[in-house]
Residue, then its C-alpha position, 0 to 999 in steps of 0.5 A: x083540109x091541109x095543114x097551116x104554115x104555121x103550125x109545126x110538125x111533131x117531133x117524135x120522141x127518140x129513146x136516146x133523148x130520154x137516156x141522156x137525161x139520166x146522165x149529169x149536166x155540165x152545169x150539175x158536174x161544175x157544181x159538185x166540184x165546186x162543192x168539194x172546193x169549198x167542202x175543202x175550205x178553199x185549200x189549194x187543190x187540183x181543179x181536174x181532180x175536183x171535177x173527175x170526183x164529182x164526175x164520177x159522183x155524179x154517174x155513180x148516183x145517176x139511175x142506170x140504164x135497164x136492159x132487157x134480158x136477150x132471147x138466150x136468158x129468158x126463161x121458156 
């Protein structure tokens, strides 16, 4: 029996999907900067260097990628 029109075919899971995951969202980066305005007490600051802080905040704490060791490191 073939398939109905209205069901939808499957969509594989890619690898890049799930590693994309561990990295920050916009939202999540515009959020830490705005954390450190206010941490700042809304003092004047500079609103790029707010964002490459929480930038980089965010990808220090983000889960890091494991890669398996190549042919040349395992051991025989």
């Amino acid at each position: 029996m073939p398939a109905s029109k209205n069901s939808a075919p499957p969509q594989p899971k890619t690898p890049r999907a799930a590693a994309k995951s561990s990295l920050p969202t916009r939202e999540e980066i515009s959020l830490r900067a705005y954390q450190i305005y206010l941490e700042r007490n809304g003092a004047p600051g500079n609103p790029f260097e707010d964002w490459t802080r929480a930038e980089r905040e965010l990808l220090a704490d983000a889960p890091k990628p494991r890669r398996k060791p190549s042919p040349k490191t395992q051991a025989a």
